[in-house]
N, C-alpha and C positions, 0 to 999 in steps of 0.2 A: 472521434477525435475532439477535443477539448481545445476551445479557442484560449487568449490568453484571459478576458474578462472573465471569466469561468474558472480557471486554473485560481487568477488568485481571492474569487471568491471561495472557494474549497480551502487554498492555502491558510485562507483566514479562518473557514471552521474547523480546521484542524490543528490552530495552535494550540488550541487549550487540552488537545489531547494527547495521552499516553502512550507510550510502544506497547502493542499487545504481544507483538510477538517480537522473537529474538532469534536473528540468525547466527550462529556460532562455528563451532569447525568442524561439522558436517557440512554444511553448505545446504543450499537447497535440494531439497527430495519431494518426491508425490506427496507423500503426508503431510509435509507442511504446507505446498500448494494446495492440497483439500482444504486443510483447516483453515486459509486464509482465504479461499473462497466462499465457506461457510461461515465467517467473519466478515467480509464486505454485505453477505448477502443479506444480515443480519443489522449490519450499522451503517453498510454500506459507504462508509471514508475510515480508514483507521493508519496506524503509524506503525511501523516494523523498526527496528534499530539492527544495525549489523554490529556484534563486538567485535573487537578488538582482536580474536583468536581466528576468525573467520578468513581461510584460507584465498578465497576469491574476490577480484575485487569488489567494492560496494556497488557500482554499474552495473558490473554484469548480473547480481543479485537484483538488484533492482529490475531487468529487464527481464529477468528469467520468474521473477514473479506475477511483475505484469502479464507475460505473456502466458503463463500457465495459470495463472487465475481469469484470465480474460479483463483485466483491469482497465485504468490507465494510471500513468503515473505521471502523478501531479507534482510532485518534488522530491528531491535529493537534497538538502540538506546537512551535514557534518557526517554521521553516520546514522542518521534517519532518513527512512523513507516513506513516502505518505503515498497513499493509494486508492483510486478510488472509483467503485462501479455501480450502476446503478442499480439499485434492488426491484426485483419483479414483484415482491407481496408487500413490502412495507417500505415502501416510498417516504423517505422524511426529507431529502433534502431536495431545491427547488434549485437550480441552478438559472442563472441570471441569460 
């Protein structure tokens, strides 16, 4: 669990970055739970965006990736989500 100093030092290194992924009207499935755990494990903080066509709401997207990625999440923002877990081999970020 992420206290809140922590939360928005993440929140800060993840302004400057991009949605890698995009959920759309599919909604969340296994594959894209893989792919964004092979993504955290790799950058270990990244941004998802939910469009606009995306049948469920952005919450429960958000929780259903945290929890199937093993994440936490660090914010919800408009329809961006940021996420973020610690990596076991390549450690970059040093949380406060």
């Amino acid at each position: 669990m992420l206290t809140g100093k922590q939360k928005r030092h993440l929140r800060r290194e993840a302004h400057h970055l991009s949605p890698i992924f995009q959920v759309g009207k599919g909604g969340v499935n296994d594959n894209m739970v893989k792919q964004i755990s092979e993504a955290l494990e790799a950058r270990e903080l990244i941004k998802v965006s939910v469009l606009q066509n995306c049948e469920q709401p952005k919450d429960e997207v958000a929780e259903a990736l945290a929890n199937g990625a093993g994440a936490e999440l660090v914010q919800t923002i408009g329809n961006i989500i940021v996420l973020y877990k610690e990596s076991k081999e390549n450690k970059q970020i040093e949380l406060p």
